[in-house]
KESE-306560 format. One record per residue (C-alpha): x, y, z; residue in one letter. Coordinates in steps of 0.25 Angstrom, whole numbers. Layout:
     px     py     pz  resn
      X      Y      Z     A
...
***
This chain:
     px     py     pz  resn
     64     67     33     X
     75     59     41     X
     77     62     54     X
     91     62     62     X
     89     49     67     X
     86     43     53     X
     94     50     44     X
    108     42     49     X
    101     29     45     X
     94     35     32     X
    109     41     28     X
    115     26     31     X
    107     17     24     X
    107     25     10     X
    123     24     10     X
    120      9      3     X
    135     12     -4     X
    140     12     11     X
    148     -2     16     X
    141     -8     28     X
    149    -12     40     X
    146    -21     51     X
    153    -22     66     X
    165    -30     67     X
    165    -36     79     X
    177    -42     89     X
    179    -45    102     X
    184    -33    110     X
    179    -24    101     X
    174    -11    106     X
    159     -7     99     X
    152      5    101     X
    139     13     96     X
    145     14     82     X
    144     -2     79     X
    132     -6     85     X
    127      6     74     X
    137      0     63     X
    131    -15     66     X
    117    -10     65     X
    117     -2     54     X
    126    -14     45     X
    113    -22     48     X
    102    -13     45     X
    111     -8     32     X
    113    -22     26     X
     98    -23     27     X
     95    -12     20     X
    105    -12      9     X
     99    -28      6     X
     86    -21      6     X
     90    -10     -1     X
     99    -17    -13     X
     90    -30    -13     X
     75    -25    -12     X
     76    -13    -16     X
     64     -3    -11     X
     48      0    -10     X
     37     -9     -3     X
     34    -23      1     X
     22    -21      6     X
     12    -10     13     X
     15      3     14     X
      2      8      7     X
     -1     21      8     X
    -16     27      9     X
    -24     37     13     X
    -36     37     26     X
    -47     38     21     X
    -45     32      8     X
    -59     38      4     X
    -67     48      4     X
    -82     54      1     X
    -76     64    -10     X
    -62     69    -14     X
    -67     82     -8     X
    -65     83      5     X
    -52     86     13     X
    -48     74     23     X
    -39     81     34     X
    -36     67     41     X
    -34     59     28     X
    -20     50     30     X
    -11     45     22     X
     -7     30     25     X
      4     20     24     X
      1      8     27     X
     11     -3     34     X
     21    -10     24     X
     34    -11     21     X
     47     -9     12     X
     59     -5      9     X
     64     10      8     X
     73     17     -2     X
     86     13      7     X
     82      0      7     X
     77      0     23     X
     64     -7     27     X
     53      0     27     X
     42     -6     37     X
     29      1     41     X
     22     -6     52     X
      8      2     52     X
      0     12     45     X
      5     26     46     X
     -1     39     41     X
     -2     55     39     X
    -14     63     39     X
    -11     70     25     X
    -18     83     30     X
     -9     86     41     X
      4     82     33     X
      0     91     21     X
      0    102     30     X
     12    100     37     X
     20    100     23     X
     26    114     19     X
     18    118      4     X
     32    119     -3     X
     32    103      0     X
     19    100     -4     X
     21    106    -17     X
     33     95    -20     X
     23     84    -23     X
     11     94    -30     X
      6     93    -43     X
      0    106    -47     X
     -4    105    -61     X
     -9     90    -57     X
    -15     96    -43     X
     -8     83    -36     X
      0     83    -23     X
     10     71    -23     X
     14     65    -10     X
     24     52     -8     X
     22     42      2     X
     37     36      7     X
     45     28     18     X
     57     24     22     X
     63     18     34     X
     67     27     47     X
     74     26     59     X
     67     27     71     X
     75     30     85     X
     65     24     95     X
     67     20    110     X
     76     31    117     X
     82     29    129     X
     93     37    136     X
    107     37    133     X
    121     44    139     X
    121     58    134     X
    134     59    126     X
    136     74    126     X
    136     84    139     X
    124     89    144     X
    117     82    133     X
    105     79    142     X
    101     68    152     X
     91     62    147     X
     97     60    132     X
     90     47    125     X
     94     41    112     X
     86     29    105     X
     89     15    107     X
     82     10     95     X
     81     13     82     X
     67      8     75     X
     67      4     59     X
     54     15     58     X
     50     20     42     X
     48     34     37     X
     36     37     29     X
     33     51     20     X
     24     61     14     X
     32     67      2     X
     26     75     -7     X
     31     73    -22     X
     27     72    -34     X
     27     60    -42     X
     40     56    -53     X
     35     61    -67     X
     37     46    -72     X
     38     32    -64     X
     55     31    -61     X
     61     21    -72     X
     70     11    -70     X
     73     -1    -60     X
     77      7    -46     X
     80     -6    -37     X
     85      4    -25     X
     80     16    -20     X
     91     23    -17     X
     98     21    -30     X
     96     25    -45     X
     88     16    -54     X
     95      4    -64     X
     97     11    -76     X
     87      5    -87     X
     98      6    -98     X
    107     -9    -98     X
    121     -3    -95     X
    132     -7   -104     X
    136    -22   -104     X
    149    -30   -108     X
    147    -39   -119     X
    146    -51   -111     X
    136    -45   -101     X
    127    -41   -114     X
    127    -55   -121     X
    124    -61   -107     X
    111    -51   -106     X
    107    -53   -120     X
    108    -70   -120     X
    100    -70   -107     X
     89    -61   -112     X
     90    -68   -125     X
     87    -83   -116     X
     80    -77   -104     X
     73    -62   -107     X
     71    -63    -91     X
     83    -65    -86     X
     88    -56    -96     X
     80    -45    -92     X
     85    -50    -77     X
     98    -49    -80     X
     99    -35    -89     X
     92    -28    -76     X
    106    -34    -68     X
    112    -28    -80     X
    108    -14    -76     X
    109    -16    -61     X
    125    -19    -63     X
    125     -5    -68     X
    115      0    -57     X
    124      7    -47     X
    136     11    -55     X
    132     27    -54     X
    131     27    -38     X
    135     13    -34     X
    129     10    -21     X
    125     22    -16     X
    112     29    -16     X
    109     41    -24     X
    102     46    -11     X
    108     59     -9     X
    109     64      5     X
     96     72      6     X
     88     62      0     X
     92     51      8     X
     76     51     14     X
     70     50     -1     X
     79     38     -4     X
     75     31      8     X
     59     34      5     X
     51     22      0     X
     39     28     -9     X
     25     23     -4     X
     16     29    -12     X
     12     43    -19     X
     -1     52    -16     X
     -5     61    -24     X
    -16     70    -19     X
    -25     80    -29     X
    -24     95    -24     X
    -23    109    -31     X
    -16    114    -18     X
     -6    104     -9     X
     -7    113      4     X
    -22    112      3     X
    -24     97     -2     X
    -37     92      0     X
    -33     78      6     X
    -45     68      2     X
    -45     53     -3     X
    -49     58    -16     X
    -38     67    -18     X
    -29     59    -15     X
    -21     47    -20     X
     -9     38    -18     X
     -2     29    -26     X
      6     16    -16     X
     10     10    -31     X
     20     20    -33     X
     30     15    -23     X
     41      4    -25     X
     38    -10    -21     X
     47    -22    -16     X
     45    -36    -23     X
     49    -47    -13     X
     53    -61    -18     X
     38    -67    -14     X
     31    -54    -21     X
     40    -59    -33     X
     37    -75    -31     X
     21    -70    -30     X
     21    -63    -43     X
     29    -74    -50     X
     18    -84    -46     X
      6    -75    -52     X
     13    -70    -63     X
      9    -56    -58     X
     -5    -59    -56     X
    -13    -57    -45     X
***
């Protein structure tokens, strides 16, 4: 969950609808706390909706998660200090904010199992398949770091009052039992944060019709190219810019998927955690294509 000092970014950056602003300056002008924040955040947002509108979402490399040990003598025994890792990498979340993880990090499964209320657990169980389902995400994070003190602005607030100077560009990575969508999500979903394109061509002028059709007739390609702009015109007419995040949900537009585990149990509260038992899928996540990922491909054809 978001804390108090990440929810105020989290909240700005999904208002993508929202018109950025950027600090006048003249001579003589007086400028306080507010603008420094204002110039900032007109900075740090133009990144993010570039990334956001023109990259889309998922990873460009890393990010793997694993288990320690990998392996195991049989599929019997219980492993208490088992882990779950993911690996360094980075990407883009669902609000379209860079996702960086410089090192491994990890969680001894055990201890997490038993720190999570049954009610939760049973979110992500399968009984009649005997399967707990758990999801692996991210997202990026504010991090207040570096405190020092600052002049109390209340009376009698303290003495001693501290404040950070620094706010570190940090991620935030979860355990999150689900179970899996009945059927792979249809449909081109360019943006996280927003529906997919409607695979149904909307309604076309005459004229915009016989322009299609003559360029699929000369070059299918380009046609194919050109009808995916087609729909795209037609993409945001039901909310416009803004994000279908509602305000409760602002955490699970933000999260990047990594991968799914699913782990074979009769009882979630007593799951026996062994590599055996145990097994997770890092293909299920969204990926980012750069433009040399695209120029390789094209050279080998999509071979090797």
């Amino acid at each position: 969950m978001s804390s108090a000092e990440d929810l105020p970014t989290l909240e700005q950056d999904d208002q993508l609808a929202e018109p950025l602003r950027r600090v006048a300056y003249e001579a003589g002008m007086m400028l306080g706390l507010e603008a420094t924040r204002d110039e900032q955040a007109y900075h740090r947002r133009r990144l993010t909706r570039h990334q956001y509108w023109l990259h889309g979402f998922g990873t460009l490399a890393g990010m793997r998660v694993s288990m320690n040990p990998e392996t195991h003598e049989n599929s019997s025994d219980h492993l208490e200090d088992l882990q779950l890792r993911v690996g360094p990498g980075v990407g883009i979340d669902g609000l379209g904010r860079e996702v960086m993880v410089h090192e491994s990090h990890c969680i001894r499964l055990a201890q997490w199992l038993a720190a999570q209320p049954e009610g939760k657990l049973l979110e992500g169980f399968d009984s009649d398949a005997g399967e707990l389902w758990l999801k692996v995400t991210v997202r990026h994070k504010d991090c207040p770091i570096a405190r020092q003190p600052v002049l109390t602005r209340k009376l009698n607030a303290g003495t001693d009052a501290v404040q950070p100077s620094r706010t570190a560009d940090s991620v935030h990575l979860e355990l999150i039992p689900e179970l899996p969508p009945g059927s792979p999500e249809e449909g081109f979903t360019p943006w996280a944060s927003h529906n997919p394109v409607d695979d149904d061509m909307p309604s076309l002028s005459a004229d915009e019709q016989q322009t299609l059709n003559d360029l699929e007739d000369s070059n299918p390609e380009a046609g194919r190219q050109l009808a995916l702009h087609a729909r795209l015109l037609h993409a945001l007419e039901s909310n416009g810019l803004s994000t279908h995040n509602l305000a409760h949900e602002l955490e699970d537009g933000a999260r990047l998927l990594l991968a799914r585990i699913r782990i074979e149990t009769s009882d979630p509260s007593g799951t026996v955690l062994n590599p055996g038992l145990i097994h997770i899928n890092n293909l299920v996540r969204p990926f980012l294509a750069t433009a040399s990922q695209l120029a390789w491909l094209a050279r080998h054809n999509g071979n090797g």
